[in-house]
N, C-alpha and C positions, 0 to 999 in steps of 0.2 A: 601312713599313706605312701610315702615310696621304698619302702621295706616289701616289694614285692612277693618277694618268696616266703615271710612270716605269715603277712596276709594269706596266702594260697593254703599254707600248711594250717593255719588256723581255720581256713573256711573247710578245711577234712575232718578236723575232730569238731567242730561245734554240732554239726548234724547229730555224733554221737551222741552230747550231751540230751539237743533236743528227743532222740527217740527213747531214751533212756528215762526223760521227767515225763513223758506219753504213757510208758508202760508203767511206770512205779507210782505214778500221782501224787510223789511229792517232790523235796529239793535237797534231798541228802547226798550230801556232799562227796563221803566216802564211799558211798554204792557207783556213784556216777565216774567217782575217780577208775575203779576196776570194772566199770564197765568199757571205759575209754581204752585201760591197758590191756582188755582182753581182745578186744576190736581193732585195735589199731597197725596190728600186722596185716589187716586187711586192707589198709591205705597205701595211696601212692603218695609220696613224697613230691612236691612239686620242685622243678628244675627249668628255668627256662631257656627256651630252645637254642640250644648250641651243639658238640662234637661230645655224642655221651652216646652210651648203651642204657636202652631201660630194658628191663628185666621183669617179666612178669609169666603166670603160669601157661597152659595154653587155653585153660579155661578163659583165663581173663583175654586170650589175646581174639578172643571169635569177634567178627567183625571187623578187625581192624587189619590195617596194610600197610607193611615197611618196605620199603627199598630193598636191605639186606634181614635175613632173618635165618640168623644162630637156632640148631635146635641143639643142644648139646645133650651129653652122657646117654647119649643111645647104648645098652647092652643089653644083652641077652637074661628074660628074668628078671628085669628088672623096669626100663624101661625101654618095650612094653613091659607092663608087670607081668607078670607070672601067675596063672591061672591056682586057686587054693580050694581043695576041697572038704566041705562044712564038715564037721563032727554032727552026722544024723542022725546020731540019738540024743544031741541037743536041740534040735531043729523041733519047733511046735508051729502047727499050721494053722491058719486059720481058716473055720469053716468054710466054703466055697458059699452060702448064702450070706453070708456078710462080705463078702469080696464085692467092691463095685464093679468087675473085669470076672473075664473069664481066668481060670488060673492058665499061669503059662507050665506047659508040659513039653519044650525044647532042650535042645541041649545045652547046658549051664556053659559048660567049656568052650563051645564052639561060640555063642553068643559073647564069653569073655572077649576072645579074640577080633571079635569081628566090631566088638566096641572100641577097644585099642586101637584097632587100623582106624576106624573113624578117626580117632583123638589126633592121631598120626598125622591124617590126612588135614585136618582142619590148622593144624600147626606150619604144615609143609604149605599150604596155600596159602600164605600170611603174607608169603614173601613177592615181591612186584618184580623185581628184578634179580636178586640172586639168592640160594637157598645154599646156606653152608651147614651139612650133617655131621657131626662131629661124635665118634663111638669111643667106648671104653669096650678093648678086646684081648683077652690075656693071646701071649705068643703071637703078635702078629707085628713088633717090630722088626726084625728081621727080613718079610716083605717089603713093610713097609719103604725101608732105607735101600732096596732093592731099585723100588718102581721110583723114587726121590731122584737117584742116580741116574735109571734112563727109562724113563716117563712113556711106554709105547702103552698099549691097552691090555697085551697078554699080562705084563709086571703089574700094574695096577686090577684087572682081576683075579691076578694069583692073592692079592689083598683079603684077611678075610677081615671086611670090610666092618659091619653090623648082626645085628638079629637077622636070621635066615630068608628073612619073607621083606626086608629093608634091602640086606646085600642083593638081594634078587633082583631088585630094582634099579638101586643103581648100577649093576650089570649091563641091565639090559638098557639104559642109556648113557652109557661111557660117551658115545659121540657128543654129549650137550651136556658133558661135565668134566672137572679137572680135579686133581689131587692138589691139596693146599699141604706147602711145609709150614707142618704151626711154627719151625723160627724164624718164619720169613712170609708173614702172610701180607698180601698185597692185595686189596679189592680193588677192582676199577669200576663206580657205579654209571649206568644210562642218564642220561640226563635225564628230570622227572619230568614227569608227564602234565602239560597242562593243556586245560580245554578254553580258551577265550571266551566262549560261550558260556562255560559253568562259574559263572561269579558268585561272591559268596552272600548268599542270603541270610539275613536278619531275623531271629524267627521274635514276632511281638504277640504280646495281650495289652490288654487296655490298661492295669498291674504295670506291667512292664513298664509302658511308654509313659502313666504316670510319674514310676518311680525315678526314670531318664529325668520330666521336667523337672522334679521336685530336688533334685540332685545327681548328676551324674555317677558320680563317687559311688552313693546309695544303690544305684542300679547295676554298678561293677559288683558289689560285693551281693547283693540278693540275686543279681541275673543270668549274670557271667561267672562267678563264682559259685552259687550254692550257697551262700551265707546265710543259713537261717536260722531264724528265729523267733523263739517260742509266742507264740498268740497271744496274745491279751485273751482272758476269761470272755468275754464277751464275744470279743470272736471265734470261740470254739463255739459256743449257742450260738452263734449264727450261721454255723457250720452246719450246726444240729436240724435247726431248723427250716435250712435248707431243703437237708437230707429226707425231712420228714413230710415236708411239702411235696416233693419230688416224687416217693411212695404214694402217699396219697392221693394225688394229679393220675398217677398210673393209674389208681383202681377207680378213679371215677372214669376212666377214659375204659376201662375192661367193664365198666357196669352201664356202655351206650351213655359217657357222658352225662348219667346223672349222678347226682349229690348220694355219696354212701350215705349220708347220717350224722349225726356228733357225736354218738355212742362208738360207732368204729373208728371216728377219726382218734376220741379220746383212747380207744382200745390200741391206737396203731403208735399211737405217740408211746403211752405208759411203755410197750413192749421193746419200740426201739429204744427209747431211754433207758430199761433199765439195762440193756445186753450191753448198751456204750459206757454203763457209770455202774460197774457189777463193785469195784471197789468201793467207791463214791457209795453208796447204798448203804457195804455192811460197815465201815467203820465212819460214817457221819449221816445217818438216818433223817434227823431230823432234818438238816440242811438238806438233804437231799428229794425230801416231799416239798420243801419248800421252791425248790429249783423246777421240780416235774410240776408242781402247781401252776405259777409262770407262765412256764414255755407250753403249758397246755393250751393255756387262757389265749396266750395270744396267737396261735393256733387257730383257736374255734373260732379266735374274733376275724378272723381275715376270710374264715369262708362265709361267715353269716355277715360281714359286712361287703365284701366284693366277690370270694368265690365264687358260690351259689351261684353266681349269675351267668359265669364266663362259660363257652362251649371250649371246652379244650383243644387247641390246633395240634401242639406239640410240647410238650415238657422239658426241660434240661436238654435243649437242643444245640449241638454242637456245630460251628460254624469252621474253616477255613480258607483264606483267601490271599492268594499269593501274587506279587506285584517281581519284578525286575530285581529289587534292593530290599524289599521283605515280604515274607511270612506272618497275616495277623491273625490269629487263633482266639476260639473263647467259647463263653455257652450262653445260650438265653434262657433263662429262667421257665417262663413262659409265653407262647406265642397261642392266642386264642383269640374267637371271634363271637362278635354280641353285633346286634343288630345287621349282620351282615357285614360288617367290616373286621380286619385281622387287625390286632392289633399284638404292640408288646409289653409286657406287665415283669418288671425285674423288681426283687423281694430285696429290702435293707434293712436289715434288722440292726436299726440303729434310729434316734430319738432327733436326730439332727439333721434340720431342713431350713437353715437358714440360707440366703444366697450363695453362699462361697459352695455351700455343698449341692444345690439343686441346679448349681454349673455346670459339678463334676458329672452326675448321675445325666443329667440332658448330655453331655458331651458321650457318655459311655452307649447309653442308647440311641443317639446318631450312629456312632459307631456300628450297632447292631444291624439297624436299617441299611447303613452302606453293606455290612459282610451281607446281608438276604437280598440284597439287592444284583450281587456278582454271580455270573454264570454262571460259577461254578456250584450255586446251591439250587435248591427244589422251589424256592418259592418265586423265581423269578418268573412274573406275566402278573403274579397275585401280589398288588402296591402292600405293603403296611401303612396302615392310615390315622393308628392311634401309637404312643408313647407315654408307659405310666412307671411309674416306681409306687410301691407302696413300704409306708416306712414303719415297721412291724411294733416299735418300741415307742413312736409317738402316741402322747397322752394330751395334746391340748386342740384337737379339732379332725379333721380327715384326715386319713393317713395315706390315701390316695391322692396321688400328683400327677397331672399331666402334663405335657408338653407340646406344642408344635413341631411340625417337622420341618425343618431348613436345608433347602435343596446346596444353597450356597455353600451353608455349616457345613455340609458333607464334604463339599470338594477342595475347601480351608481341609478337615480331616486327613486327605487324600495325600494333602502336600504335606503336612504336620508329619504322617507316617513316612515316607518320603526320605524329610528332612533330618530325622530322628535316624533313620535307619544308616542313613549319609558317615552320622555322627559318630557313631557306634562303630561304622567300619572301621574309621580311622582313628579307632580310639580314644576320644574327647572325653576324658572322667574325671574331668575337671570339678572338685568337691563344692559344695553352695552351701557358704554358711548364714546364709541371711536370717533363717530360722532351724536352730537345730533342738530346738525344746523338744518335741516329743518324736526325734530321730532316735532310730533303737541300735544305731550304730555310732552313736557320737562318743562312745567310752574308747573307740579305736581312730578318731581324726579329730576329736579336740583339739 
């Protein structure tokens, strides 16, 4: 826990691991080892913030903004690169009706160039306050040590400086630039720049703000860090079944809101199952009809026991609502109307509905009603007036649950976000070990 920089450099390679046990579907150990060493020149090393040079390409550097920005070894041919032309009796084309685009019939060379100066340009913009170019150019010490001695503009353009189309430039702005002796380099930075108005925003899900309560520590390393971690089996099916719900809602809403059938719903399942589980399939067959069986069953049962019935509003609808001190984001499953009233229906595909859980799910779907309730979304004038969960994997009675709506609950919600958002600013990731049994990070703050 206060091994800061272990933690950070750890939360870069575990993502590895996870995308690695995604794509191979299993837990072998040595594959995942050279997967991590072939990736991992791809990471930043973490370092926290003090008097350092980070170093990174100019690819990685788009979007972002420093103070001072190095572009070094500018030369000629090199960088820019230097334009190579194909051996065209190796060059096989493909037919122009299999091309998704028109084929391009430009000049290769001239297009080289004019990608370069982009790269160029996106590099040189980096910089907020100073931009230092620095070139490798044979024969040009002897200027150089010239314009060193007496610094007027004619000795420094007798300089040859860079690449012909770089020197050109800074030529042509010598008044808003200086010659730096590299054994004496001296930056004097602006002071940075701040907006009193642009504070720094929290960005939350309802994910999130749980994982805050349940442990702050917990929400350092999933929230702020990246520290993820591979699903429970159950929770990839209910990813799935998400997903296959979400398809399905579309084509009943593309066929005027009525019921496809149970022959296409089974048809839409089997298809998306097997394109997600192509491995899964050929080397564990049986287990694998036995999983499509499942997740079909409980599939048909949710349209023929509440489906059917629902006029679709909107499916997989995405909400964001932005306050002073946070950002709360997320999606509602479904939002549909019966009798005339809208109401919200969130899928859990999960067996467990005793109080502590039918808390969480009321409090998540408050939630929703307050984001559709803020200006900033479509449905505001139209109340939501129903809140249901239906819980996909319950076997012992309805798997539909309602709710009341509490106007109060909401504006507790309000202050909750708020308050949470406050914490976070300043850091508060103070670890809660009251219950760390089924915490999937307790092998790093035990």
């Amino acid at each position: 826990m206060s091994d800061e920089e272990a933690i950070r450099n750890l939360a870069a390679i575990v993502p590895s691991i996870s995308i690695y046990s995604e794509m191979m579907y299993d837990r072998g150990l040595r594959g995942a080892f050279w997967f991590i060493k072939d990736s991992i020149s791809g990471l930043d090393a973490y370092k926290s913030d003090e008097d350092a040079v980070q170093i990174m390409t100019v690819h990685k550097s788009k979007g972002l903004e420093f103070p001072v920005v190095i572009l070094a070894s500018l030369r000629d041919k090199g960088f820019p690169t230097k334009f190579k032309e194909n051996d065209m009796e190796s060059v096989v084309y493909i037919p122009d009706e299999f091309l998704g685009y028109d084929r391009y019939d430009g000049d290769a060379k001239t297009s080289h160039i004019q990608e370069e100066e982009r790269i160029l340009y996106v590099a040189k913009t980096r910089a907020e306050d100073e931009l230092i170019l620095s070139s490798i150019v044979k024969g040009s010490s002897e200027s150089v040590n010239v314009a060193l001695e007496d610094n007027t503009l004619e000795n420094i353009k007798a300089i040859n400086k860079a690449p012909e189309r770089i020197n050109d430039v800074i030529d042509e702005n010598l008044h808003y630039s200086k010659l730096i002796n590299p054994k004496n380099i001296e930056i004097n930075l602006l002071d940075p720049k701040h907006d009193d108005n642009d504070e720094e925003v929290v960005n939350l899900s309802f994910t999130a703000l749980e994982n805050y309560n349940e442990c702050p520590f917990k929400y350092k390393l999933s929230n702020e860090l990246g520290f993820t971690i591979k699903s429970k089996k159950e929770i990839d099916d209910g990813i799935f079944i998400h997903s296959a719900l979400e398809i399905i809602n579309k084509k009943i809403i593309a066929n005027n809101n009525e019921y496809i059938g149970d022959e296409e719903v089974i048809k839409t399942v089997e298809l998306l199952f097997e394109k997600a589980n192509l491995k899964f399939k050929e080397e564990k067959p049986e287990k694998y009809e036995v999983k499509l069986e499942t997740i079909t069953k409980d599939v048909l049962r949710y349209y023929n026991e509440v489906g059917c019935d629902l006029e679709i509003f909107d499916s997989e609808y995405p909400f964001y609502i932005k306050d002073k001190d946070y950002a709360f984001s997320g999606i509602v499953d479904l939002i549909y109307e019966k009798d005339g009233k809208l109401g919200i229906l969130d899928y859990k595909n999960t067996s467990l509905v005793g109080q502590k859980y039918l808390d969480k799910y009321k409090k998540q779907l408050h939630f929703y009603v307050m984001a559709l309730r803020d200006e900033n979304n479509e449905f505001k004038g139209r109340e939501i007036e129903e809140i249901q969960i239906y819980a996909i994997k319950y076997k012992k009675g309805d798997r539909l649950f309602s709710f009341e709506i509490d106007d109060d609950y909401i504006e507790e919600l309000k202050e909750e976000l708020k308050t949470t958002a406050k914490k976070i600013k300043n850091k508060e990731f103070k670890p809660n070990h009251e219950d760390c049994t089924d915490c999937p990070y307790q092998m790093i703050c035990k």
